[in-house]
C-alpha positions as CSV (number, residue, x, y, z in Angstrom):
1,X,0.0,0.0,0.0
2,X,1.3,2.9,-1.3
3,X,2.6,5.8,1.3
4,X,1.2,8.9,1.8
5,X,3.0,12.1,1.6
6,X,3.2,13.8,4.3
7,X,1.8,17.1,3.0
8,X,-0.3,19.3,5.4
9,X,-3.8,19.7,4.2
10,X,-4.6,23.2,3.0
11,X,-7.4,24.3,2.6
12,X,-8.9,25.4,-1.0
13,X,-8.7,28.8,-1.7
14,X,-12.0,30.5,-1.6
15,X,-13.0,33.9,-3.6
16,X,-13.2,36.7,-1.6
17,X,-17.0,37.9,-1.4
18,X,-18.1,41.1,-3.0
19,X,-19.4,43.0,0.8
20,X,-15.2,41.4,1.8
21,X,-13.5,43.1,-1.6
22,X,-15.6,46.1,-1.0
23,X,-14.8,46.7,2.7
24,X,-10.7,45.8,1.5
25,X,-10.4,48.8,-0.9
26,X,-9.7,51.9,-0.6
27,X,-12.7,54.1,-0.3
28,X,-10.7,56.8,-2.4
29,X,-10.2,54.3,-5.5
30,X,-12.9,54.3,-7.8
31,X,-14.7,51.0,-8.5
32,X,-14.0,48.7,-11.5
33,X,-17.8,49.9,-13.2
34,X,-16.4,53.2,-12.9
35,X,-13.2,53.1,-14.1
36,X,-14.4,52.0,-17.9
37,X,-16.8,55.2,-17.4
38,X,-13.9,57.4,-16.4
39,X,-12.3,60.0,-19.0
40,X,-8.6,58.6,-19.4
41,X,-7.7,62.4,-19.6
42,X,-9.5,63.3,-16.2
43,X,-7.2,64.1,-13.2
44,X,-6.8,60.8,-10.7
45,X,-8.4,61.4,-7.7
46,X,-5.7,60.3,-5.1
47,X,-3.0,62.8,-4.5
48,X,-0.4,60.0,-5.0
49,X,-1.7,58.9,-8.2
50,X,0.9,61.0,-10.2
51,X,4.1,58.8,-9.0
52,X,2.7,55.9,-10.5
53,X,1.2,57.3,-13.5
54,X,2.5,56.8,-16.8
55,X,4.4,59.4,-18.7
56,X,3.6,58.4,-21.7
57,X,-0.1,59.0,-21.6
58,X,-2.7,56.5,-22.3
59,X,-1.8,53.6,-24.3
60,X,-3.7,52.7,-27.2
61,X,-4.3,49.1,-28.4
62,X,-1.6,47.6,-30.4
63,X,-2.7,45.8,-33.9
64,X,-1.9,42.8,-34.1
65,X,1.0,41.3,-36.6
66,X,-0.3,39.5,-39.8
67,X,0.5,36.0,-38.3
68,X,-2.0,36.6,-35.5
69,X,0.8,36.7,-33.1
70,X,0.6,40.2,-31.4
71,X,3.7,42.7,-32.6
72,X,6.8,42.1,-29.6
73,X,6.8,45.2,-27.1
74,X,9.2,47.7,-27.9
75,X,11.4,49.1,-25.4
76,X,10.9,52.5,-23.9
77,X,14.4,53.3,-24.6
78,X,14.3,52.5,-28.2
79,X,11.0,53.4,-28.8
80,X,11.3,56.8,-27.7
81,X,13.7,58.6,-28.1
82,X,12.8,61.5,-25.1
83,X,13.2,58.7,-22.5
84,X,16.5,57.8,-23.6
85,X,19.1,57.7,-20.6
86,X,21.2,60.2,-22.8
87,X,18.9,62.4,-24.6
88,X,19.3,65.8,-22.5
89,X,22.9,65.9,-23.8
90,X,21.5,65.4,-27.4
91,X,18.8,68.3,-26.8
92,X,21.1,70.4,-25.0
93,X,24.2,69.6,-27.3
94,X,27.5,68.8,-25.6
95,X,30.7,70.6,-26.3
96,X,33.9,69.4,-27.9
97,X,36.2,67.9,-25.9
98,X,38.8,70.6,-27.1
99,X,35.9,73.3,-25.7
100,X,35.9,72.0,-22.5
101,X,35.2,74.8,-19.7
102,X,38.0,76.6,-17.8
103,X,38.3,75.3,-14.1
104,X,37.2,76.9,-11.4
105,X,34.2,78.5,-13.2
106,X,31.3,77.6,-13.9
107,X,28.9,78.0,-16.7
108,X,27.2,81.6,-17.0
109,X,29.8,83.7,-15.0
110,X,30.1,86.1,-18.1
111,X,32.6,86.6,-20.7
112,X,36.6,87.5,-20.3
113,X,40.1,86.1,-21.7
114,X,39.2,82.6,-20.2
115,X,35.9,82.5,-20.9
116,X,34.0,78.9,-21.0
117,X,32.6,77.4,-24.0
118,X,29.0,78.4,-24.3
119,X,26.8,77.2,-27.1
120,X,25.2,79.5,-29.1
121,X,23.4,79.9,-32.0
122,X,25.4,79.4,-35.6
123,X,27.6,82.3,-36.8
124,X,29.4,83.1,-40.1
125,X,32.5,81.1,-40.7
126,X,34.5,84.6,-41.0
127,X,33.2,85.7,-37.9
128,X,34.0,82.4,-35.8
129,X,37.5,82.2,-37.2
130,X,38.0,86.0,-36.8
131,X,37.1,85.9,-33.4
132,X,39.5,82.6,-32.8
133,X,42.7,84.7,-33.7
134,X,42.8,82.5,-37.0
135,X,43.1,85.6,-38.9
136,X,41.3,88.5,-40.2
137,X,38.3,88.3,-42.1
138,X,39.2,89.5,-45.1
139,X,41.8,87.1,-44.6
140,X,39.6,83.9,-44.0
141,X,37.6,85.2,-47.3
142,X,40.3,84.7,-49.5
143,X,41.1,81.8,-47.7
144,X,37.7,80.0,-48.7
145,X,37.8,81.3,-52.3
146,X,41.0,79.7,-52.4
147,X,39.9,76.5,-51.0
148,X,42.0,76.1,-47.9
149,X,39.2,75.8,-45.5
150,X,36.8,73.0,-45.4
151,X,34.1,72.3,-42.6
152,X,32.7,68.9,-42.0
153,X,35.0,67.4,-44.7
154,X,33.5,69.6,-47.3
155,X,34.7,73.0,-48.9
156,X,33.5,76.1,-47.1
157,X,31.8,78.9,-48.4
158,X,31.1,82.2,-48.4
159,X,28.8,83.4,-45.8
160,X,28.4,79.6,-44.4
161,X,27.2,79.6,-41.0
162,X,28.6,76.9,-38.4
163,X,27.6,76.0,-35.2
164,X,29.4,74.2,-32.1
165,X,29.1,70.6,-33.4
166,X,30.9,71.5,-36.8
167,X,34.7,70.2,-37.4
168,X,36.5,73.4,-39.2
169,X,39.9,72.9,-40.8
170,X,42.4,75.4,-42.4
171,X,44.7,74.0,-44.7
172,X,43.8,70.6,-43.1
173,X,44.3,71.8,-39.5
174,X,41.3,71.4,-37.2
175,X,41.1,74.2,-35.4
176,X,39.2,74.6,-31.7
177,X,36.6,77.2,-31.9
178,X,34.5,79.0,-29.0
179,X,31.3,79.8,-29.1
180,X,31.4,82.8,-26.6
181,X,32.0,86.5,-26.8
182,X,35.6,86.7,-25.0
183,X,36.9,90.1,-24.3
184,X,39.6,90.6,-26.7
185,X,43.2,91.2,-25.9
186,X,45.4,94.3,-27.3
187,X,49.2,95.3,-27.4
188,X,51.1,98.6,-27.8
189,X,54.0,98.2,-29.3
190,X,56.3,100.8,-30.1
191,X,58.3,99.8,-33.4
192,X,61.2,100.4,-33.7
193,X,63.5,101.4,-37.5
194,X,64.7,97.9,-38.5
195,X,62.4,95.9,-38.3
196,X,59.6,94.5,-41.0
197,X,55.6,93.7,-40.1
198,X,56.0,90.3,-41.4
199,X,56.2,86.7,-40.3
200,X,58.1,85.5,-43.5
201,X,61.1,87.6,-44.8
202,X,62.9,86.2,-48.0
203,X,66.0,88.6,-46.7
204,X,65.8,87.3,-43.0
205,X,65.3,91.0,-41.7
206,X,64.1,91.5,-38.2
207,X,60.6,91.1,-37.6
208,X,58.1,92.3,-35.1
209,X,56.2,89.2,-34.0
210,X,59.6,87.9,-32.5
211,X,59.1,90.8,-29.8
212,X,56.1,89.3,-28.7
213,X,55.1,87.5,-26.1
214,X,53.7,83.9,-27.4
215,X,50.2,82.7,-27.2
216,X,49.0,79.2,-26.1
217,X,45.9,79.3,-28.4
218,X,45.7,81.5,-31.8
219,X,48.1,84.2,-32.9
220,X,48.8,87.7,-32.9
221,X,47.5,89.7,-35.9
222,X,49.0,93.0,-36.7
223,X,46.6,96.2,-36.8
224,X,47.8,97.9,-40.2
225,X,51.3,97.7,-41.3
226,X,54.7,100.1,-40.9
227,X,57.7,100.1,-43.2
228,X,61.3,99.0,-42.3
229,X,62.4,102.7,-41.9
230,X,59.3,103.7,-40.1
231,X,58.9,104.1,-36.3
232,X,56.5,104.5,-33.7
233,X,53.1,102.9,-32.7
234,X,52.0,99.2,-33.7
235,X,49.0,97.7,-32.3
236,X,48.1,93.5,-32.1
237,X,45.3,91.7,-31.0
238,X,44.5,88.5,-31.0
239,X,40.6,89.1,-32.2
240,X,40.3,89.2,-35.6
241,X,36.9,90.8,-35.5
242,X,38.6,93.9,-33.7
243,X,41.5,93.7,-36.4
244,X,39.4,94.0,-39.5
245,X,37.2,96.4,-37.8
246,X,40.3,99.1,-36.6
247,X,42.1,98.5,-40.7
248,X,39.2,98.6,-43.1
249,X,38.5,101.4,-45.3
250,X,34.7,102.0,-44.2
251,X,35.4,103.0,-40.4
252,X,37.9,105.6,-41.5
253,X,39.9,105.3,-38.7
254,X,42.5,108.8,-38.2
255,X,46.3,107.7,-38.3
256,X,48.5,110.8,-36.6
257,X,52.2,110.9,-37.9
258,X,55.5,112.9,-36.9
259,X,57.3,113.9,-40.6
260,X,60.6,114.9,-40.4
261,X,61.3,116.5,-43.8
262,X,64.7,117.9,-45.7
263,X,63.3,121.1,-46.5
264,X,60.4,123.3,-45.9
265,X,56.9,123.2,-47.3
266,X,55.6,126.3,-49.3
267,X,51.9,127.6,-48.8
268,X,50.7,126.0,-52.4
269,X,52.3,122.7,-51.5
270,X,50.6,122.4,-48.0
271,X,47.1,123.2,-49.7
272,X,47.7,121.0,-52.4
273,X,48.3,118.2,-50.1
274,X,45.2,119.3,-47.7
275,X,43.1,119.3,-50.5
276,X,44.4,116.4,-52.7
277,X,47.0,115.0,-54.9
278,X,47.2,112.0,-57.4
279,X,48.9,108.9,-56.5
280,X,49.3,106.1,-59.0
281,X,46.8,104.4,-57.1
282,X,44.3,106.9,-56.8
283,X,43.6,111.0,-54.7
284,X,45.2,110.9,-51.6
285,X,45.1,114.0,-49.1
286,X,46.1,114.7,-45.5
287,X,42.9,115.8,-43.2
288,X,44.9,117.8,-41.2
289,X,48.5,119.2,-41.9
290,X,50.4,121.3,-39.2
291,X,53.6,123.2,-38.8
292,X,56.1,121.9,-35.8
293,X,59.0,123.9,-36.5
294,X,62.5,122.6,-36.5
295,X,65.8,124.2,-37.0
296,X,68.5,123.7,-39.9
297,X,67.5,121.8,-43.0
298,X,64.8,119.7,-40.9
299,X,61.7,120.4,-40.0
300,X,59.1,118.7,-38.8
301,X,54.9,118.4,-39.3
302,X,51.9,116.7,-37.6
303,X,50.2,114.9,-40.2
304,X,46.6,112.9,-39.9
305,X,45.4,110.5,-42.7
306,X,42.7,108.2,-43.0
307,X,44.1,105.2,-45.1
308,X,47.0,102.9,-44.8
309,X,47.7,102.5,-48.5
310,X,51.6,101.4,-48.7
311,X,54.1,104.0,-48.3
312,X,51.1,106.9,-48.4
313,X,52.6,109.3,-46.1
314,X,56.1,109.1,-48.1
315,X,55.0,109.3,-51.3
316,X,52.4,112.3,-51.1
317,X,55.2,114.6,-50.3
318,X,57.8,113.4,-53.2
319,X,55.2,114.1,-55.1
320,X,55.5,117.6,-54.2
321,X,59.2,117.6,-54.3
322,X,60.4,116.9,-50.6
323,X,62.1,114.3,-48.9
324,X,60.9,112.4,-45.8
325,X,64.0,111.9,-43.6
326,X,62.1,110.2,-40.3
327,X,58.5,109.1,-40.2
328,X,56.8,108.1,-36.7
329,X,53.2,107.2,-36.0
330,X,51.6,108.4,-33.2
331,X,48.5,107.8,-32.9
332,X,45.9,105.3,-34.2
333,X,42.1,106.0,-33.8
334,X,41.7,106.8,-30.5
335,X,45.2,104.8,-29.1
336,X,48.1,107.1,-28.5
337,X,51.4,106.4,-28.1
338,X,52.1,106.1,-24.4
339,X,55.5,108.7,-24.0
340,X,56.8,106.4,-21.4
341,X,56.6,103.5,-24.2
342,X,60.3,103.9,-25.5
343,X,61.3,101.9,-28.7
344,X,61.4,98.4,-28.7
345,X,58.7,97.9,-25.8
346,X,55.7,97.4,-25.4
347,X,52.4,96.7,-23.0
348,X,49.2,95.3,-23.0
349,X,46.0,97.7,-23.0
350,X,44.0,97.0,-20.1
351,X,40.7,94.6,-19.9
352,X,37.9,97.6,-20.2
353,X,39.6,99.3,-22.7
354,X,40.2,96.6,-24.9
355,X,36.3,95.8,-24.7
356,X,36.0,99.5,-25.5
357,X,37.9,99.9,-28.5
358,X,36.1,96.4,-29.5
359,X,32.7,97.7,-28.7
360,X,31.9,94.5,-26.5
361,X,30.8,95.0,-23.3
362,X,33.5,94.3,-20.4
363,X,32.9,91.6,-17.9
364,X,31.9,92.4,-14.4
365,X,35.1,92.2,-12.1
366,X,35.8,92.0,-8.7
367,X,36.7,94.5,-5.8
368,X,40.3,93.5,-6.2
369,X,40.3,93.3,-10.0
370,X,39.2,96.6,-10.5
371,X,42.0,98.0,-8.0
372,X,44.7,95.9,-9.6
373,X,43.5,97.9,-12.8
374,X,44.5,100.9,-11.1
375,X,48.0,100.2,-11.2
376,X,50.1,101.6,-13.6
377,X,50.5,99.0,-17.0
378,X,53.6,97.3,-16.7
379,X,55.7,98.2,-19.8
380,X,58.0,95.1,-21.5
381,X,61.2,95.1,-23.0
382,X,62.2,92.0,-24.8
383,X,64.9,90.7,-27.3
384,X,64.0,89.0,-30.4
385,X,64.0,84.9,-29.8
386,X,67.1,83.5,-31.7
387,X,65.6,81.0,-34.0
388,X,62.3,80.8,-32.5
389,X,59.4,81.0,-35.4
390,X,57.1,84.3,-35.1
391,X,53.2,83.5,-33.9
């Protein structure tokens, strides 16, 4: 006779009576009659109802797939995109890792020199390189007509517009862009004779850029151009905005020289100079043309123009007959040449005014910023790096 097991007997299971299931639920929770009578858009009525709710919305039935099977659920990740683990970085965009924010600051602390990546919406090409220290933007022009820029693997254009996620290369260099105003940096240099506004020299003279102090990201672009044998006040930024906007034609900025000549200038020759004289390429004339004095065979004159064609200043007077024998600039726009800025020296213009000349606005500073501004600009002399290539 076969054993039994030794099992305890349970009893079966009996369904729980409608007075039981109605005195179980909650009385907030709507009965199952009313739940099919409910709007599925209505509010729920428990105040916790909204952490399990579904954010989604309400489902809708699901067709079923042609071999009666119903279609396989889709996950919520795949299926939409919005809940994806990753897609705030998508929607928000995420910057390069080149771009990556300065430490120590956070986002939305305002613009300066360090400023963090920010992104924005898309700018010109010219203006983005410009503003990058790449060069100026007549510069990056006829750099794209010449085909030695290329964005996303594919030849720029004129007037293209790029925005944070776009790879930019110049002459097959990528090149790390911001997407932030940064206040823009200016030098005062004081040029000496000798030496040629140039980074390339076929006769190896002395050049300017080997004076300067170097630059971890972009390069220094000179504002307008002096000969070999001319002297005096030479500005750089590393901004090409500010560059193009101090050296083209349409802001007519004033340029203020010192003119040493070998002679004396009669009263026809000064008017025909005020009022205008023909180059070979094109009128020329000084705005303002005054008498310094001088002693001897020299004397000197304060002379304002408003172009930079080459050699201008020179050439208007042999055309009346005289001979310049020293040539200094002085002045450029509103930047003067600081007296205690001797040859060979120079110093960098201070934060505000830098944004001034720009037209940007200046970023707020602190207590001890603003007093460190104060202080008299410290004034550099350096010798030109042996060997070292000009940036």
């Amino acid at each position: 006779m076969p054993r039994k097991p030794n099992r305890p007997l349970r009893p079966p299971l009996k369904k729980k009576s409608d007075a039981i299931e109605i005195l179980d639920r909650d009385p907030r929770e709507p009965r199952s009659d009313e739940r099919g009578a409910r709007d599925d858009d209505a509010q729920p009525s428990r105040k916790d109802a909204h952490l399990n709710a579904d954010p989604r919305g309400p489902r809708t039935p699901r067709s079923p797939r042609a071999g009666g099977k119903p279609a396989p659920r889709q996950s919520r990740i795949e299926g939409d995109p919005a809940r994806h683990p990753e897609a705030h970085r998508s929607a928000l965009g995420q910057p390069d890792s080149s771009e990556r924010p300065a430490r120590g600051r956070g986002q939305g602390q305002g613009g300066g020199r360090n400023a963090p990546t920010t992104l924005t919406e898309p700018e010109r090409l010219q203006k983005v390189l410009a503003q990058a220290g790449v060069a100026s933007r007549r510069e990056i022009e006829e750099w794209v007509v010449a085909g030695r820029i290329s964005v996303n693997g594919l030849p720029a254009s004129l007037g293209q517009k790029i925005g944070p996620g776009d790879r930019v290369k110049v002459n097959g260099k990528l090149i790390p862009l911001r997407f932030t105003q940064r206040s823009p940096r200016v030098l005062i240099y004081h040029k000496p004779e000798g030496e040629i506004v140039s980074r390339d020299d076929p006769e190896g003279r002395p050049t300017v850029f080997e004076r300067l102090p170097l630059l971890r990201k972009g390069r220094w672009l000179a504002v307008g151009r002096l000969d070999f044998n001319t002297s005096g006040l030479l500005l750089f930024t590393n901004d090409g905005d500010l560059a193009n906007k101090l050296m083209h034609p349409r802001y007519e900025l004033e340029r203020e020289y010192a003119v040493r000549l070998l002679g004396e200038l009669t009263e026809e020759q000064a008017r025909s100079l005020t009022e205008g004289i023909q180059l070979e390429d094109g009128a020329a004339k000084f705005n303002l043309l005054r008498d310094e004095g001088g002693e001897g065979a020299n004397h000197w004159y304060r002379v304002t123009i408003s172009e930079g064609r080459n050699r201008e200043v020179r050439r208007m007077f042999e055309a009346v007959g005289l001979t310049v024998s020293r040539l200094m600039r002085v002045r450029y726009g509103s930047v003067e040449l600081p007296a205690r800025l001797k040859r060979g020296m120079w110093m960098e213009m201070p934060e505000p005014e830098a944004c001034a000349l720009a037209g940007v606005p200046a970023p707020q500073q602190s207590r001890q910023q603003d007093e460190r501004d104060k202080r008299p600009v410290k004034l550099h002399r350096t010798q030109p790096r042996a060997g070292a290539k000009p940036r």
